[in-house]
C-alpha positions in Angstrom: -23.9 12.4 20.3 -21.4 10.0 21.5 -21.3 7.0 19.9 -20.3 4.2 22.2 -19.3 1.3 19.8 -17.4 3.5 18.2 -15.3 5.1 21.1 -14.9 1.5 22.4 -13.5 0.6 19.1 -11.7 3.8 18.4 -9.7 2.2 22.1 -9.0 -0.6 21.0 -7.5 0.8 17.5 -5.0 3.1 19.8 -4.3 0.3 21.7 -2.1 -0.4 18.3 -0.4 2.5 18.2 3.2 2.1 20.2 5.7 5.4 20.7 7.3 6.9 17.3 4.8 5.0 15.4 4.3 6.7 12.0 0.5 6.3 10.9 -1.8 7.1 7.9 -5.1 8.8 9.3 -8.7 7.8 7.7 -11.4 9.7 6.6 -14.9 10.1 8.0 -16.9 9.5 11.3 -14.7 7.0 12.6 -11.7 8.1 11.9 -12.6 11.7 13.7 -13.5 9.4 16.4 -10.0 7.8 16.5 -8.3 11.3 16.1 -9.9 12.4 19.7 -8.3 9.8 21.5 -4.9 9.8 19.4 -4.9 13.8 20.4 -5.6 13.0 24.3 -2.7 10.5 23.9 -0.7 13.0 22.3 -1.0 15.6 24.7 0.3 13.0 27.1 3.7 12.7 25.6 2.6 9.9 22.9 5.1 10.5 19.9 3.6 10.0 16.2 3.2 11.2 12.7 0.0 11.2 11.3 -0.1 10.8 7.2 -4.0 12.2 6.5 -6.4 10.2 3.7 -7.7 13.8 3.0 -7.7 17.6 3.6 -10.8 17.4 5.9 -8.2 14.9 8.1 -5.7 17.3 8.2 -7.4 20.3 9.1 -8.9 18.2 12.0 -5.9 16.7 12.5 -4.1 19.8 13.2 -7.0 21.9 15.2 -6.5 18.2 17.6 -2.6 19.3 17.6 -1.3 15.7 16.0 2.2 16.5 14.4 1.4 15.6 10.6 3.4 14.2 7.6 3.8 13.0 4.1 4.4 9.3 2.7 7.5 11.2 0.5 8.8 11.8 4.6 9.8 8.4 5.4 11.1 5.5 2.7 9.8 3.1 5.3 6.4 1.8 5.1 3.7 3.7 7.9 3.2 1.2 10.5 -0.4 1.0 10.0 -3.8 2.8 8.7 -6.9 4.0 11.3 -10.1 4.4 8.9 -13.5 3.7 8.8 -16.1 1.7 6.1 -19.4 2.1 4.9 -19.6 -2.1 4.4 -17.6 -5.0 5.8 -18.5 -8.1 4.8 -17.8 -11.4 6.5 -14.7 -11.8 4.6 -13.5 -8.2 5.7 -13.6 -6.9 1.8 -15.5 -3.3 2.3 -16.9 -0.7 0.1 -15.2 2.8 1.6 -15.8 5.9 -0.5 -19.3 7.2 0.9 -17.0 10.4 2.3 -14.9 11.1 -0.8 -11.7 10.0 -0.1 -11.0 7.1 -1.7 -8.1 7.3 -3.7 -6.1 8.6 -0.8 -7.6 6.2 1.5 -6.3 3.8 -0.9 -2.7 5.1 -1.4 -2.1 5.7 2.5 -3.8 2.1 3.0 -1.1 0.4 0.2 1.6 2.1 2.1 1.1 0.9 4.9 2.0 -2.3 7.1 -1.5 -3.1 7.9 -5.0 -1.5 7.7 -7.1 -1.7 10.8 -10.6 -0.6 10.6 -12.7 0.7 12.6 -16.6 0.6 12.6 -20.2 0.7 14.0 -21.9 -2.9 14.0 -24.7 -1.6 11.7 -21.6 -1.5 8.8 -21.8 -5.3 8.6 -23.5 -7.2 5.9 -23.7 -10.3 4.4 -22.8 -8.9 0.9 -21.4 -5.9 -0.4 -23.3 -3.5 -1.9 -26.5 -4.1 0.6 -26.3 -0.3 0.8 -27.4 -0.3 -3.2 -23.8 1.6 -4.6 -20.2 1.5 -5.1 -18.7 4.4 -5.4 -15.6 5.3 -8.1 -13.3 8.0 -8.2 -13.5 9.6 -12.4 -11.7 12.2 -14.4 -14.0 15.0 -15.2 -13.2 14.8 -18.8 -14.2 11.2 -18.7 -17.0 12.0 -17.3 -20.1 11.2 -20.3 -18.2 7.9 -21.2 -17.9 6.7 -18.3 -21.6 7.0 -17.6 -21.9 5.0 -20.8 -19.8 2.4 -19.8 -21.0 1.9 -16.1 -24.9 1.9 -17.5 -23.3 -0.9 -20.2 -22.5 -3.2 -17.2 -26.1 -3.0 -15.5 -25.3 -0.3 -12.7 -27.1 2.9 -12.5 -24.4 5.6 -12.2 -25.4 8.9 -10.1 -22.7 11.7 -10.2 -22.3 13.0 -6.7 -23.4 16.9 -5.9 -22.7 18.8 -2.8 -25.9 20.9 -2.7 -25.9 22.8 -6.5 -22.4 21.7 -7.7 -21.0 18.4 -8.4 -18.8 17.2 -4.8 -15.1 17.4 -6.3 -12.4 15.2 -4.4 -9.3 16.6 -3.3 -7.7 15.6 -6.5 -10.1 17.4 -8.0 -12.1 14.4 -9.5 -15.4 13.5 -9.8 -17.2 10.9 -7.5 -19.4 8.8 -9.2 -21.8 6.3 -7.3 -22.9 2.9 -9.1 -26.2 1.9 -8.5 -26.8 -2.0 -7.6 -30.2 -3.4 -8.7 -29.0 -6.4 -6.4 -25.8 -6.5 -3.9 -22.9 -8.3 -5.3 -23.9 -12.2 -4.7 -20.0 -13.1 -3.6 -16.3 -12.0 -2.8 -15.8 -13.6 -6.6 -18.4 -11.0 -7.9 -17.1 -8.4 -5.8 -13.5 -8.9 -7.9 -15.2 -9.1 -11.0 -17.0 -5.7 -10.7 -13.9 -3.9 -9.5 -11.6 -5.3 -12.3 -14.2 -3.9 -14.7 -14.7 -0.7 -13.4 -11.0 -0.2 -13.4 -10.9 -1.0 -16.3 -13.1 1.7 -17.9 -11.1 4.6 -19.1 -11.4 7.7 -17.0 -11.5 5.9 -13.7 -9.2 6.7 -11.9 -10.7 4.2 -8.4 -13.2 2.3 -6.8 -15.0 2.1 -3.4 -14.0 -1.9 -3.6 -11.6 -2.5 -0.5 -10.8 -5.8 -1.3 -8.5 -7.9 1.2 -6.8 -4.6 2.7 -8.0 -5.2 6.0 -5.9 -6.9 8.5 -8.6 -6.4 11.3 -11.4 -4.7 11.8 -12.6 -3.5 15.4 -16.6 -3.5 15.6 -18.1 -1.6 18.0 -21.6 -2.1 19.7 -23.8 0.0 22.0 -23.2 -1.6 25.2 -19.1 -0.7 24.5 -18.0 -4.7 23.4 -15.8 -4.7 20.8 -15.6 -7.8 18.4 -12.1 -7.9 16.7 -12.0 -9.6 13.5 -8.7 -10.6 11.6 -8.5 -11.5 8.0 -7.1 -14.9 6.9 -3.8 -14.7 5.4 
């Protein structure tokens, strides 16, 4: 079903995208939605480079025909990131990480001159974590002690399947989501939490998106589009 805050959005993003561009390609519902129009502008002569967060992204990228490449292409910075979130909050901080692509979302987002995100309006909150988990990226052979340590801080961690197996990332980790008896009261808590789950050996991420955005593009029903800029 067509979604149209999102398509709306997904406009607005392209809107961004100038001739020659070089761009890193998110992960999820949004993103896919971004891809269709990027591919009808393709196959109208627009020249880019898409850099994929993930393997799913590239094999849709590629059935779309978008011409594909690597961040070890280019020395140059990619002009800027399409993704999606599962939470923005009124700061623009997100959690991202629901799909499985985090680290790489994170990588092509650091790379890159600016992140622009692109989202439904029911991905707004007032805190993070209203959705009750954060997820983090973990080694498999980290895997028991890291429970321990995650369950030490007052989260309930959940090891994520896909149906009968554990849902291994395209770097062939595990996926990990925190449980949150409460969401995370402020952007101050928000930084605290992420500095300590880095800091747990065996994590390799976290879902914490914190100050990448440079604008995020929310789209509602009726087609508006709010765009909101982060302070810098």
């Amino acid at each position: 079903m067509t979604d149209p805050g999102l398509e709306s959005a997904a406009a607005r993003a392209l809107e961004l995208v100038a001739d020659g561009m070089h761009v890193g390609l998110g992960t999820g519902h949004a993103a896919a939605v971004f891809l269709a129009r990027l591919a009808d502008r393709v196959r109208s002569g627009l020249r880019v480079v898409g850099v994929p967060t993930s393997e799913a992204t590239a094999a849709l990228a590629r059935s779309l025909g978008i011409p594909l490449g690597a961040l070890d292409d280019d020395e140059q910075e990619l002009a800027l990131t399409v993704d999606g979130a599962d939470e923005v909050a009124p700061n623009l901080d997100l959690v991202k990480g629901f799909g499985g692509a985090l680290v790489r979302e994170r990588i092509i987002a650091a790379a890159s001159h600016r992140q622009v995100i692109v989202v439904g309006h029911d991905k707004l909150v007032e805190r993070l974590g209203m959705r009750g988990r954060i997820p983090i990226e973990v080694v498999p052979f980290g895997r028991r002690p890291v429970l321990r340590r995650v369950r030490a801080l007052g989260l309930e961690p959940v090891v994520r399947f896909a149906g009968a197996r554990p849902f291994i990332s395209d770097n062939g980790n595990l996926t990990i989501d925190c449980g949150l008896a409460t969401p995370l009261a402020d952007a101050r808590a928000a930084r605290a939490l992420e500095a300590e789950l880095r800091a747990i050996p065996g994590v390799v991420d976290t879902g914490l998106f914190l100050g990448t955005a440079e604008r995020v593009l929310v789209g509602y029903p009726d087609g508006r589009v709010d765009v909101l800029q982060a302070e810098r």
